[in-house]
Each structure stands twice: as C-alpha cells, then as structure tokens.
TITIVEX-384030 format. One line per field, with one value per residue: z negated, x negated, y of N, C-alpha, C, O, CB in turn; residue number from 0. Coordinates in nm, 2 decimals, decimal comma. Atoms other than C-alpha are relative to their C-alpha. Last residue first. Glycine has a CB too. Layout:
BEGIN
n.z <- c(Z  ...)
n.x <- c(X  ...)
n.y <- c(Y  ...)
ca.z <- c(Z  ...)
ca.x <- c(X  ...)
ca.y <- c(Y  ...)
c.z <- c(Z  ...)
c.x <- c(X  ...)
c.y <- c(Y  ...)
o.z <- c(Z  ...)
o.x <- c(X  ...)
o.y <- c(Y  ...)
cb.z <- c(Z  ...)
cb.x <- c(X  ...)
cb.y <- c(Y  ...)
nr <- c(NUM  ...)
//
This chain:
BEGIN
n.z <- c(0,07  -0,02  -0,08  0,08  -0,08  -0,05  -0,11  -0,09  -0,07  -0,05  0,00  0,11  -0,01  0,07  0,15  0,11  -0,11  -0,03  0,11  0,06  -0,11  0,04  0,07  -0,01  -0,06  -0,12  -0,08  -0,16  -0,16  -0,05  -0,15  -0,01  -0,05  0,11  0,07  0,10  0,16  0,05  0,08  -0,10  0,03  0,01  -0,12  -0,01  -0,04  -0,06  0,09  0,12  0,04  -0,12  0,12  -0,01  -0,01  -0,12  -0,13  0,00  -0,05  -0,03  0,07  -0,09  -0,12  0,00  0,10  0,10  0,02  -0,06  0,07  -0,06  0,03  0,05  -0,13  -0,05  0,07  -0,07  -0,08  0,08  0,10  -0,01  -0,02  0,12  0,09  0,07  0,14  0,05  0,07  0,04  -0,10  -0,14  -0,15  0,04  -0,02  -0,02  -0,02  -0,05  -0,11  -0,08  -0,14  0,00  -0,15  0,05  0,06  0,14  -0,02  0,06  0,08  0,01  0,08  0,04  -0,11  0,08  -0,13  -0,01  0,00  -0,03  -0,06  0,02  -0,16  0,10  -0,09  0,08  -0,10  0,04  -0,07  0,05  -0,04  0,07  -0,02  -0,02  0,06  0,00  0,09  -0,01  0,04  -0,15  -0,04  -0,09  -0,02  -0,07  0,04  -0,07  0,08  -0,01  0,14  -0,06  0,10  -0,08  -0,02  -0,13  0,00  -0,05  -0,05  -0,03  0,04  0,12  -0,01  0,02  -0,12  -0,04  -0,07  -0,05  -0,15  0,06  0,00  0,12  0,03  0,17  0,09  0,08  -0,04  -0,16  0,06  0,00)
n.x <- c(0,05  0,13  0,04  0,07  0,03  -0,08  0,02  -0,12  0,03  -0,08  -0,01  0,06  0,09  -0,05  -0,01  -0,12  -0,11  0,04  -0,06  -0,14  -0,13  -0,02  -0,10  -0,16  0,01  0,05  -0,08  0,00  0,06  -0,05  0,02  0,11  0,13  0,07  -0,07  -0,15  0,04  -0,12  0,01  -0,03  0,07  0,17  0,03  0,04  0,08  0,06  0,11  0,08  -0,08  -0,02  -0,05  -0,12  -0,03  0,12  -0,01  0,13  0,07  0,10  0,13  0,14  0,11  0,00  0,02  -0,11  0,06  0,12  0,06  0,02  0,13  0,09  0,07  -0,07  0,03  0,07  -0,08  -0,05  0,01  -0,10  -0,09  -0,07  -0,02  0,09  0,00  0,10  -0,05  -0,16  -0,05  0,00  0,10  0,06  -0,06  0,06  -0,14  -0,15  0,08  0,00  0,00  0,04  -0,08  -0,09  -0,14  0,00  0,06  -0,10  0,07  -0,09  -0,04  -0,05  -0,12  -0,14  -0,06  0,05  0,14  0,04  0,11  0,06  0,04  -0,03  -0,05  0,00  -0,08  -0,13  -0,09  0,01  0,15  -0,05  0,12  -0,05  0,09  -0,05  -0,13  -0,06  -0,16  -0,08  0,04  0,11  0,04  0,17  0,09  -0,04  -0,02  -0,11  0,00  -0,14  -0,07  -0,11  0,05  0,09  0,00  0,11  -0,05  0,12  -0,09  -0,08  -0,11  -0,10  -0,09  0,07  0,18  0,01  0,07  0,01  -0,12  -0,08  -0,07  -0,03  -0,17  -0,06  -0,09  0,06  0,09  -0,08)
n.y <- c(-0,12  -0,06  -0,13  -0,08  -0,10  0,00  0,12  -0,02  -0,05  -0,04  -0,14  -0,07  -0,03  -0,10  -0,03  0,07  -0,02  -0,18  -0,09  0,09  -0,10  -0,12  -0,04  -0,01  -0,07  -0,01  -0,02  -0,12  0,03  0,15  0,04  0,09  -0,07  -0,01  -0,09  0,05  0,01  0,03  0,10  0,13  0,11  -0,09  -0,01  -0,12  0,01  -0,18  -0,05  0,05  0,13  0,11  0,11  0,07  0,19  0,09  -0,02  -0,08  0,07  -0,15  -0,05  0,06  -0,04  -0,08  -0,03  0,12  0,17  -0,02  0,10  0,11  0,04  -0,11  -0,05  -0,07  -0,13  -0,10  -0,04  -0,12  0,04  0,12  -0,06  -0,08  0,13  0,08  -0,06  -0,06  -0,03  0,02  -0,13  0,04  -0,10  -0,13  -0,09  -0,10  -0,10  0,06  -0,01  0,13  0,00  0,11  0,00  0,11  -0,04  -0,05  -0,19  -0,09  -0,09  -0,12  -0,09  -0,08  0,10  -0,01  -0,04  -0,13  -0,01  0,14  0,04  0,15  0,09  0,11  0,10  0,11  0,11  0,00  -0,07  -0,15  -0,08  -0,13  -0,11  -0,12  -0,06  -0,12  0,04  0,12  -0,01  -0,01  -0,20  0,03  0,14  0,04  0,10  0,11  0,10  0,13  0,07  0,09  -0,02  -0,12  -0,18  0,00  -0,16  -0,03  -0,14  -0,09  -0,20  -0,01  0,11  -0,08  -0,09  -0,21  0,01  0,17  0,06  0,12  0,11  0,04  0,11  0,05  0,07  -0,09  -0,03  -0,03  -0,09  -0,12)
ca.z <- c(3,34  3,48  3,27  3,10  3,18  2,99  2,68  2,40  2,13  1,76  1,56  1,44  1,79  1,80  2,02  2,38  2,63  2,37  2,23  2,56  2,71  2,37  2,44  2,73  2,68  2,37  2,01  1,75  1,44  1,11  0,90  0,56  0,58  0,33  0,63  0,78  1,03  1,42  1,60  1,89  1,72  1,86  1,96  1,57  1,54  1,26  1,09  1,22  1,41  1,65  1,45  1,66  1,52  1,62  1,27  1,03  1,07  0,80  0,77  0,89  0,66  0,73  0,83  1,12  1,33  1,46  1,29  1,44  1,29  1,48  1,51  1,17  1,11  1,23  0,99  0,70  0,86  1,23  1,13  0,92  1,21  1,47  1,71  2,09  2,20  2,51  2,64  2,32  2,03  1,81  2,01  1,96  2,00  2,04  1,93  1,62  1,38  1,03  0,94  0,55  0,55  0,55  0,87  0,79  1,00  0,98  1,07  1,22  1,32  1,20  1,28  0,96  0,92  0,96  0,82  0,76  0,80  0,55  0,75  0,51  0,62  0,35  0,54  0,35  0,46  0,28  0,48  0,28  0,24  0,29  0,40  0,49  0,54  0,56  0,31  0,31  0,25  0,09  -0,01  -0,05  -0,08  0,16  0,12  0,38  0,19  0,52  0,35  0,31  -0,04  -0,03  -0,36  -0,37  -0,50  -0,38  -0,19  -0,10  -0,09  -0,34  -0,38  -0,45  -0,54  -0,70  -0,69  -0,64  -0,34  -0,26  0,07  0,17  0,45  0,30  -0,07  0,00)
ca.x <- c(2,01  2,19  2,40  2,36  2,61  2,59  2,35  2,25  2,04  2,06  1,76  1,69  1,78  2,04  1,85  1,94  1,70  1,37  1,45  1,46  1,18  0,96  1,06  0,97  0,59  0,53  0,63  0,42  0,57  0,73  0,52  0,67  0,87  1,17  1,39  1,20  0,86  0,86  0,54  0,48  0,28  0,41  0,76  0,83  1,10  1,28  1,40  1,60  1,83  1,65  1,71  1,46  1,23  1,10  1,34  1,34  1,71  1,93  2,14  2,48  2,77  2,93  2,73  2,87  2,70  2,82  3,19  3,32  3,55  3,74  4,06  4,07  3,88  3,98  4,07  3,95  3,80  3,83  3,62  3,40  3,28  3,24  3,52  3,42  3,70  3,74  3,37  3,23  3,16  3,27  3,43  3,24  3,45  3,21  2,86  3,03  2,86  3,03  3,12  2,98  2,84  2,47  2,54  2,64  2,47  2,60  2,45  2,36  2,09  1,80  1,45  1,23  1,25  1,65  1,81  2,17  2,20  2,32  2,17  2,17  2,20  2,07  1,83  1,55  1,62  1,77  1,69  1,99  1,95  2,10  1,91  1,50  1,31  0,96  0,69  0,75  1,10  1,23  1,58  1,74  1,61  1,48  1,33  1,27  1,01  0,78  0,55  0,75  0,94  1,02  1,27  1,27  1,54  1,30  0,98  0,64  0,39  0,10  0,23  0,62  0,65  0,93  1,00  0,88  0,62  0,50  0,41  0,09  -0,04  -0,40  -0,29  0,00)
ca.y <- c(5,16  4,86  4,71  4,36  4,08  3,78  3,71  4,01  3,80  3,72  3,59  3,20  3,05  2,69  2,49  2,41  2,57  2,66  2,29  2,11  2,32  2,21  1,87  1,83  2,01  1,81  1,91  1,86  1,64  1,64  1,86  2,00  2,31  2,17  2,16  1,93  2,13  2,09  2,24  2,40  2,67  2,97  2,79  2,70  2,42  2,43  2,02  1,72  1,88  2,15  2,48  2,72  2,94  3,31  3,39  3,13  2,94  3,02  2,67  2,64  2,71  2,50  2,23  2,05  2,32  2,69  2,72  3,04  3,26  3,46  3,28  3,02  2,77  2,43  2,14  1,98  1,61  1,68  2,00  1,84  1,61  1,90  1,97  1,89  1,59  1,47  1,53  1,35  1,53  1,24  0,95  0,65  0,38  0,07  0,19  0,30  0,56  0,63  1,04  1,01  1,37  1,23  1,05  0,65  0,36  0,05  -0,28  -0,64  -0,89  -0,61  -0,76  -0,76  -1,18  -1,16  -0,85  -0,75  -0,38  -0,06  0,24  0,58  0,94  1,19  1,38  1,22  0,86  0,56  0,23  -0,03  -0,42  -0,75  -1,08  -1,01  -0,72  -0,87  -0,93  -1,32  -1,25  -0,93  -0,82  -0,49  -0,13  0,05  0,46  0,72  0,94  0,95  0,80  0,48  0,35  -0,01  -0,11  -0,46  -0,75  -1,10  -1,16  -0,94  -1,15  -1,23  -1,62  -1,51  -1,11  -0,89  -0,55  -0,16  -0,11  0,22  0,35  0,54  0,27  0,24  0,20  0,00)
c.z <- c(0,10  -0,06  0,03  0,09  -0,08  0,07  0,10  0,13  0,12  0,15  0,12  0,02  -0,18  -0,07  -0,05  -0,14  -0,09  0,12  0,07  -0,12  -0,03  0,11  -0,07  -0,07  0,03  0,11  0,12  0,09  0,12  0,17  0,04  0,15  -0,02  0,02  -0,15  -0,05  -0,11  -0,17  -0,10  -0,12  0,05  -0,04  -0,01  0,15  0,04  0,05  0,12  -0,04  -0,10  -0,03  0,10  -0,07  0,02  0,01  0,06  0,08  0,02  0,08  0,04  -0,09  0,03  -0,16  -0,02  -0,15  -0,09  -0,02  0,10  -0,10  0,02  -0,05  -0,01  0,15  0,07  -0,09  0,06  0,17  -0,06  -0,18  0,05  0,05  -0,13  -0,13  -0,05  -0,14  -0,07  -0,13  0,00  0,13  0,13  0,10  -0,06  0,01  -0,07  0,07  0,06  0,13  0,02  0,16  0,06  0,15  0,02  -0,08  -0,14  0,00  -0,04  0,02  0,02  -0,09  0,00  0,12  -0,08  0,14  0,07  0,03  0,06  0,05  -0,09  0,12  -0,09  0,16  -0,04  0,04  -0,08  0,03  -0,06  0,07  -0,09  0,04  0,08  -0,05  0,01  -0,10  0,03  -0,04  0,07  0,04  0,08  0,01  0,08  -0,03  0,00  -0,09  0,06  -0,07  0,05  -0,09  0,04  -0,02  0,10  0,06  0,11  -0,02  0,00  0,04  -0,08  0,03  -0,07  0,09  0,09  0,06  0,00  0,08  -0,03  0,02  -0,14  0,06  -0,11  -0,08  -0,07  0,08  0,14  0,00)
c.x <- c(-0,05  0,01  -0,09  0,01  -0,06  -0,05  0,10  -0,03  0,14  -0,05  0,13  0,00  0,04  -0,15  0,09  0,02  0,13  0,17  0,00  0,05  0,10  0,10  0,01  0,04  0,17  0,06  -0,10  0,09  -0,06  -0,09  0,11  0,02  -0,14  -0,16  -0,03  0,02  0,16  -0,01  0,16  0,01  -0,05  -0,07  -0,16  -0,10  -0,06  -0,12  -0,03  -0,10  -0,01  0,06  0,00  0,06  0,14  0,05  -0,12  0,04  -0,09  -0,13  -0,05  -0,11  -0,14  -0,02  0,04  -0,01  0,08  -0,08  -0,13  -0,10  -0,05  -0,09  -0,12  -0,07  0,09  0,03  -0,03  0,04  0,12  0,04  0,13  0,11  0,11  0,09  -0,15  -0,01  -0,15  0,00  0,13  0,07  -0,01  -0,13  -0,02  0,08  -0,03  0,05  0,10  -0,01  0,04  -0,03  -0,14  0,10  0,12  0,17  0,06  -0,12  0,06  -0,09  0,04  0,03  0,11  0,11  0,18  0,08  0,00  -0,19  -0,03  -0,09  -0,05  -0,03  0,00  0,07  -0,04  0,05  0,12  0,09  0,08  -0,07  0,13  -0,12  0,01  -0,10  0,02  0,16  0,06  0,15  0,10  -0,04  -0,11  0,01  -0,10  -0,08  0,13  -0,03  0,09  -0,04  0,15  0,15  0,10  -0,03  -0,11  -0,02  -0,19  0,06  -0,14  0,07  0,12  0,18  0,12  0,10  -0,02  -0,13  0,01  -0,10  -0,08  0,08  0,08  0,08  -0,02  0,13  0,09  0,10  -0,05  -0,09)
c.y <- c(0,13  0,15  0,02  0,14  0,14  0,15  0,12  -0,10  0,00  0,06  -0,01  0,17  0,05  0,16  0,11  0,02  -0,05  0,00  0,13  0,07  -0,08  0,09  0,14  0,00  -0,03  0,09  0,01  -0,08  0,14  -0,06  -0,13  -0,08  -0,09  0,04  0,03  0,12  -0,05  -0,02  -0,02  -0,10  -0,13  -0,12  0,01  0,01  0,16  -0,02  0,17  0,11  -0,05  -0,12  -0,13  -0,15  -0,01  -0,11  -0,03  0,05  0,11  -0,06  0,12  0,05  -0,01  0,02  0,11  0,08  -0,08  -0,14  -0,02  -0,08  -0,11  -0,02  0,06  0,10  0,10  0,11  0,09  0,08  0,15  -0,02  -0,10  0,06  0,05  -0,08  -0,09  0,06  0,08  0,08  0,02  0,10  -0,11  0,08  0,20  0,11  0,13  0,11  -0,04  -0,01  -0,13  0,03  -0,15  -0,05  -0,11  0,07  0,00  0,14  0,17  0,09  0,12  0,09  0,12  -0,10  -0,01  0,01  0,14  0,00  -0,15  0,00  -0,13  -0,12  -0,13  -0,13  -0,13  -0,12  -0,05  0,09  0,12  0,09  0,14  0,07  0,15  0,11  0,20  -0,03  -0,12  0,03  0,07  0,15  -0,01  -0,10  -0,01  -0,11  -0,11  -0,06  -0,16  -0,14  -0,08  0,03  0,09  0,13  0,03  0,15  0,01  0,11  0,10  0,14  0,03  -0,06  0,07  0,04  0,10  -0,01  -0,15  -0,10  -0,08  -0,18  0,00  -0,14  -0,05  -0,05  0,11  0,06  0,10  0,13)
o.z <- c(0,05  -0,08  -0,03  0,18  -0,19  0,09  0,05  0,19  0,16  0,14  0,17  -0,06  -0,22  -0,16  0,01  -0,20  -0,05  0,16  0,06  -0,14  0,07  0,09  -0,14  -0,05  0,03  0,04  0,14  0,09  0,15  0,23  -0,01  0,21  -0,04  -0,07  -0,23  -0,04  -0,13  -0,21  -0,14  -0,11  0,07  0,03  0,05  0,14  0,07  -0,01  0,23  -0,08  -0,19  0,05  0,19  -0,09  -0,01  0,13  0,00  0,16  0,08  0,03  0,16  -0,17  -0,06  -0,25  0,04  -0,23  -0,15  0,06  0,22  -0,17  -0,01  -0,03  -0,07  0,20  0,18  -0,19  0,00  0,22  -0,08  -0,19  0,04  -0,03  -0,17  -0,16  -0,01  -0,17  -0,12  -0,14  0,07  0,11  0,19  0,15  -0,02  -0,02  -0,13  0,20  0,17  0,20  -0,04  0,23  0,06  0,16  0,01  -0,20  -0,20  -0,05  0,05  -0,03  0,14  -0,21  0,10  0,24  -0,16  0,20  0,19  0,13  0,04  0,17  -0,18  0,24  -0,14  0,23  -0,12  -0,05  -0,08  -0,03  -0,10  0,07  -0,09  -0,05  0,20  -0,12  0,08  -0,22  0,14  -0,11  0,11  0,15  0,20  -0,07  0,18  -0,13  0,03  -0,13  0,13  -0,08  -0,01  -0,05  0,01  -0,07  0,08  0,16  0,07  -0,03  -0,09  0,14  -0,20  0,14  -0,19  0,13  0,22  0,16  -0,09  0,21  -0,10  0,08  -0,23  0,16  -0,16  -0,19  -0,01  0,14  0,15  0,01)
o.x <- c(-0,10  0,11  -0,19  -0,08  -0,02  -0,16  0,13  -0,14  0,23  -0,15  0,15  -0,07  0,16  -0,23  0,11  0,13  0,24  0,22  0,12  0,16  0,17  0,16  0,11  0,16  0,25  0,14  -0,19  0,13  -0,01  -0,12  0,13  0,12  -0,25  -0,24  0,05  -0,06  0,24  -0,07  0,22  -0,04  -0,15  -0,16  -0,24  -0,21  0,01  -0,22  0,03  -0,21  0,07  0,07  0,09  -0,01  0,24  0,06  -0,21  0,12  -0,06  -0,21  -0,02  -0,10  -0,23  0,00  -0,04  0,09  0,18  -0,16  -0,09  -0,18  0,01  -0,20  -0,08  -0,18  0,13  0,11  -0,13  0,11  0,24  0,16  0,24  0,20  0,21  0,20  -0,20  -0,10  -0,23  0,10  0,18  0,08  -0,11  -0,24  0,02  0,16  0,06  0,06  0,06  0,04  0,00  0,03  -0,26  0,19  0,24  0,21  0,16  -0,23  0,10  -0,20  0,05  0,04  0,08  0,12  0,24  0,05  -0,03  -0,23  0,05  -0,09  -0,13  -0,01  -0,10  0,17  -0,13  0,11  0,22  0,08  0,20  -0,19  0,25  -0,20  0,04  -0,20  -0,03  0,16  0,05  0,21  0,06  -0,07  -0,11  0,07  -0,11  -0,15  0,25  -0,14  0,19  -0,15  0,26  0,23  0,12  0,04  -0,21  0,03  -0,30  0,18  -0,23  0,06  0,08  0,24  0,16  0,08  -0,02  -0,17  0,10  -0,09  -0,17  0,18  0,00  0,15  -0,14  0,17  0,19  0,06  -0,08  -0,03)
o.y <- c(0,23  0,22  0,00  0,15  0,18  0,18  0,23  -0,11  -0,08  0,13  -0,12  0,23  0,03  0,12  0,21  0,01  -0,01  0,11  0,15  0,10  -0,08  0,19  0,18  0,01  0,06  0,17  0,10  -0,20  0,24  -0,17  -0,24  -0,11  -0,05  0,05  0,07  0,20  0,04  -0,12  0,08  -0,21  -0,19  -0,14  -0,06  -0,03  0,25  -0,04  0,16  0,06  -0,07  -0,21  -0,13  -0,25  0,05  -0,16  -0,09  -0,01  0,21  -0,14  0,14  0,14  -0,02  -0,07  0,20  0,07  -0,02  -0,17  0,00  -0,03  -0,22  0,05  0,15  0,09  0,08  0,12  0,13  -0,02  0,12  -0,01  -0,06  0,07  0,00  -0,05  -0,19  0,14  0,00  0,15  0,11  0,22  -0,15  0,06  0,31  0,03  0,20  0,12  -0,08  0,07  -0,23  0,10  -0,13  -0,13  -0,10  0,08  -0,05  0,16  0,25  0,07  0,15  0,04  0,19  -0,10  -0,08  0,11  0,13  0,06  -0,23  0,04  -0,14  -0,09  -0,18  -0,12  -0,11  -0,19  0,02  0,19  0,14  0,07  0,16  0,06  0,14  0,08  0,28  -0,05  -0,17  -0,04  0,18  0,19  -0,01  -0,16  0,05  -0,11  -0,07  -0,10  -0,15  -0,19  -0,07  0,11  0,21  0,22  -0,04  0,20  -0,02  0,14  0,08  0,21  0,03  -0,05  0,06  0,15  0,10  0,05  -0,17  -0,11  -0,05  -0,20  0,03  -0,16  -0,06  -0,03  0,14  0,16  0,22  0,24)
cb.z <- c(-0,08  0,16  -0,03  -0,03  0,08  -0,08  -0,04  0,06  0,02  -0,08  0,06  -0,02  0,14  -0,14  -0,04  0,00  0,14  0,14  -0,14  -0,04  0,20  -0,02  -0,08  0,05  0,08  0,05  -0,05  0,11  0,09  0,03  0,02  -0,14  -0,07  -0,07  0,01  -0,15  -0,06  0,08  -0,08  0,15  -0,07  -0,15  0,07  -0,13  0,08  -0,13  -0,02  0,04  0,07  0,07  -0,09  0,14  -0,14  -0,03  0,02  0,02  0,10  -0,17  0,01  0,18  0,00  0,08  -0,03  -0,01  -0,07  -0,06  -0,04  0,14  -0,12  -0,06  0,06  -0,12  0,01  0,16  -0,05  -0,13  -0,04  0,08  0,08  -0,07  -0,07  -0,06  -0,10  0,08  -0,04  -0,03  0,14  0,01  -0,06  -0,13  -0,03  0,08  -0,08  -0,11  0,02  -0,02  0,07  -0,06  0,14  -0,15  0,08  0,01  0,17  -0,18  0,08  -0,12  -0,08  0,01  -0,09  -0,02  0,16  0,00  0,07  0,15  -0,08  0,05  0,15  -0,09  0,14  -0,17  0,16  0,04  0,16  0,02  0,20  -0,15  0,23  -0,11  0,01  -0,07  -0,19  -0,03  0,08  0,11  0,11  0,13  0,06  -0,06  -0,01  0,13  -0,11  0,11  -0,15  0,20  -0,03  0,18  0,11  0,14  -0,16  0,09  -0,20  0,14  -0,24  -0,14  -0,05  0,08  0,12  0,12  0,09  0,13  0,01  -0,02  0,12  -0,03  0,01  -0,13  0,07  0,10  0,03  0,10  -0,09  -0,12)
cb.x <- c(-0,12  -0,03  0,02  -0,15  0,13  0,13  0,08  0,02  -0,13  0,07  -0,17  -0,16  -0,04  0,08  -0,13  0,00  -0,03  -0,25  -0,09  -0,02  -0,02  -0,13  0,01  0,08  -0,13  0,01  0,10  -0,18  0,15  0,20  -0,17  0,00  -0,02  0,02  0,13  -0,01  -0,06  0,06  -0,13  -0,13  0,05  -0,04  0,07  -0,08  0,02  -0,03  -0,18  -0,08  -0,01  -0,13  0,17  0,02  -0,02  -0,16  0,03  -0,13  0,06  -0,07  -0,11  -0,03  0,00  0,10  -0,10  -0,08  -0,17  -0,07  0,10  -0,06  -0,02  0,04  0,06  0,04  -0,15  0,04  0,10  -0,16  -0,19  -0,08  -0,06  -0,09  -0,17  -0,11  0,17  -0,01  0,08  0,07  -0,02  0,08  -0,23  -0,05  0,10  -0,07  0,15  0,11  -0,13  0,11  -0,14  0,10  -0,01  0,11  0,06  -0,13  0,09  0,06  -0,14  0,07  -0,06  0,04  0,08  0,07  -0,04  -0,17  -0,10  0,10  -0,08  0,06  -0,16  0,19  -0,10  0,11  -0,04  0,08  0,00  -0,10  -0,07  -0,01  -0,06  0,07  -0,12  0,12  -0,03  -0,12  0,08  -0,01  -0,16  0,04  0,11  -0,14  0,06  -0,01  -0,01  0,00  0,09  0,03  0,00  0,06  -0,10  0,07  -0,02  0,00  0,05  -0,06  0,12  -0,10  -0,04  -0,06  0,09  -0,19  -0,04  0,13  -0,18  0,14  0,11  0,13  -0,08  0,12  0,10  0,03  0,05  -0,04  -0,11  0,09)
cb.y <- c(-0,04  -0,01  0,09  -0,06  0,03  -0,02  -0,22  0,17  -0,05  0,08  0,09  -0,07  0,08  -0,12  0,03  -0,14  -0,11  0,05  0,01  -0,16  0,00  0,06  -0,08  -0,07  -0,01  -0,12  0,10  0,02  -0,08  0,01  -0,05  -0,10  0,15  -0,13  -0,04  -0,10  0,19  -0,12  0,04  -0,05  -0,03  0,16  0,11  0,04  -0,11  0,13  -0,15  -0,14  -0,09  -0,03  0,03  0,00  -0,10  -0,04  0,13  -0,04  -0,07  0,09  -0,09  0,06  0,11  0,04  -0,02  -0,20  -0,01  0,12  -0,13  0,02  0,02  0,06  0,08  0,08  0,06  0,02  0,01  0,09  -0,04  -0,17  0,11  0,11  -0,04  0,11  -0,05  0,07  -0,10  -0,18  -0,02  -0,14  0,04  -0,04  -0,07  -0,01  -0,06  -0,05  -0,06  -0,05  0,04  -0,11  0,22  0,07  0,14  0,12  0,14  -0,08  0,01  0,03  0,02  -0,03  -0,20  0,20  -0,13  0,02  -0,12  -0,06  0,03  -0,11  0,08  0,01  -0,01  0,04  0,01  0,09  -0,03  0,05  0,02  0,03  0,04  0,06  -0,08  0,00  -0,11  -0,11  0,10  -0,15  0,04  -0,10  -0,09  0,03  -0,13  0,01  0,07  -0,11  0,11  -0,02  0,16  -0,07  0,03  -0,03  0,08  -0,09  0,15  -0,01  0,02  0,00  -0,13  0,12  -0,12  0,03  -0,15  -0,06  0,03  -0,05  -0,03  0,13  -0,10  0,13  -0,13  0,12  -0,10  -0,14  -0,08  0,00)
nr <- c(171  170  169  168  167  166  165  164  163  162  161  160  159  158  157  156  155  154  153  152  151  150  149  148  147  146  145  144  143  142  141  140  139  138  137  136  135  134  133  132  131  130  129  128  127  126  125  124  123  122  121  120  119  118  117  116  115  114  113  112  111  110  109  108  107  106  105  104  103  102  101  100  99  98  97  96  95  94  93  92  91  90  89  88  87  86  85  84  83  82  81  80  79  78  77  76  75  74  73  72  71  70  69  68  67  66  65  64  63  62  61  60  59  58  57  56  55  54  53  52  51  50  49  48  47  46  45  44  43  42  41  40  39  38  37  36  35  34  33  32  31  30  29  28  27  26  25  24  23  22  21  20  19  18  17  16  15  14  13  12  11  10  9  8  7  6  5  4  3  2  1  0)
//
C-alpha cells in the first residue's frame, strides 16, 4: 500500500487481502465490500468524493452487475435513460421539486450552482483554468491537464466563471 498510496482496512487469509474490507484509493474514492485473493469479490460499494456511489456485484475484480447512484440520488439506467435526453431537458432536481418560476433560471442541477473562479470554466468534475490547462476538484486540488480536445470542448461548452454580451452587437 505504501507504493500505490491507498489504505487497506479489513481482514487477510495467507498475506492476501480476503474478507469484509474497507479499500481507500488516493484519489479518496473509497470500496467497501468483500475481498477474494486481493480482488473485489461478491458484494460491495466504490464511494467517490463527489458523492456518487456504484453498489455492483463482483467476480475476481470484474463487475458482473450494478448501480450507480449520482450524488443527489437520481439512479442511472442503461435501459430507460431519459434524463436530459432530447425529449426531455429539465435538470434532475427540477423533475424532482418542480420548475422555477418565469425569470429565474436554474443553470446546473445544483441550485444554486457553484461560483465558478473567474477566467475558469465549470466543466463537471472540478474548474478548469484555460491559462494553465489544468482541471482542479472543487476543493482546488489537482485532477488532471487538459489536452488540446478537451480544452476546445471545455472553452466551447462549459459553464464560464464571468458574464459576457452574446448575440447581436451594434456597430459603433
């Protein structure tokens, strides 16, 4: 564990990792569940830092079947999907409690949305900063650089961190 940063909590069988675990990863995304032979094995929950949580039957570290639940509890099904699809563009909360009145616009599932640095844009999982090229969690610790498609993917689609006039601009 010492090499790979994670923690172990649980139970072993000749030096392996066997039994009710808790397996805590650098990256603070957390499973706990059963182990077999070091290896996710039988039932058992990833927890990550955002909140969101995938409950999944294992079988030697490969998931046979599972859930996976967004941090405000809206379930994904690879079936019948229907959130934010082209039928239907409310966010999650807003199926849930009901639209806002005229005037005021709801802007991400999270009302209200996070304060997004200015220069930076809010890209999902964390504020990405153009000047840098770099994407930081919502607690401004590193998650990744950002390559060349995905910085023209955030800079074209992100939610921006300052206000700007769009649409028709007079001439002067």
């Amino acid at each position: 564990m010492e090499y790979t940063g994670s923690q172990y909590i649980g139970e072993y069988v000749d030096g392996r990792m066997e039994g009710k675990a808790k397996y805590i990863l650098p990256t603070e995304t957390s499973y706990v569940g059963e182990m077999k032979d070091g290896m996710f094995h039988g039932e058992g929950t990833l927890y990550f830092p955002s909140g969101s949580r995938f409950d999944a039957t294992w079988d030697k570290g490969l998931v046979v079947k599972g859930t996976y639940t967004f941090a405000d509890g809206l379930q994904y099904d690879d079936k019948n999907w229907h959130y934010c699809d082209s039928y239907d563009r409310r966010f999650y909360t807003e199926i849930c409690y009901g639209l806002k009145p005229s005037g005021i616009s709801q802007l991400t599932n999270m009302d209200p949305p996070r304060k997004i640095p200015t220069g930076c844009y809010d890209c999902g999982d964390g504020f990405y900063n153009p000047d840098l090229r770099v994407v930081k969690d919502y607690r401004s610790c590193f998650l990744r650089n950002a390559d060349d498609d995905e910085h023209k993917w955030i800079i074209c689609t992100c939610r921006k961190g300052w206000d700007e006039i769009v649409g028709h601009r007079p001439k002067l």
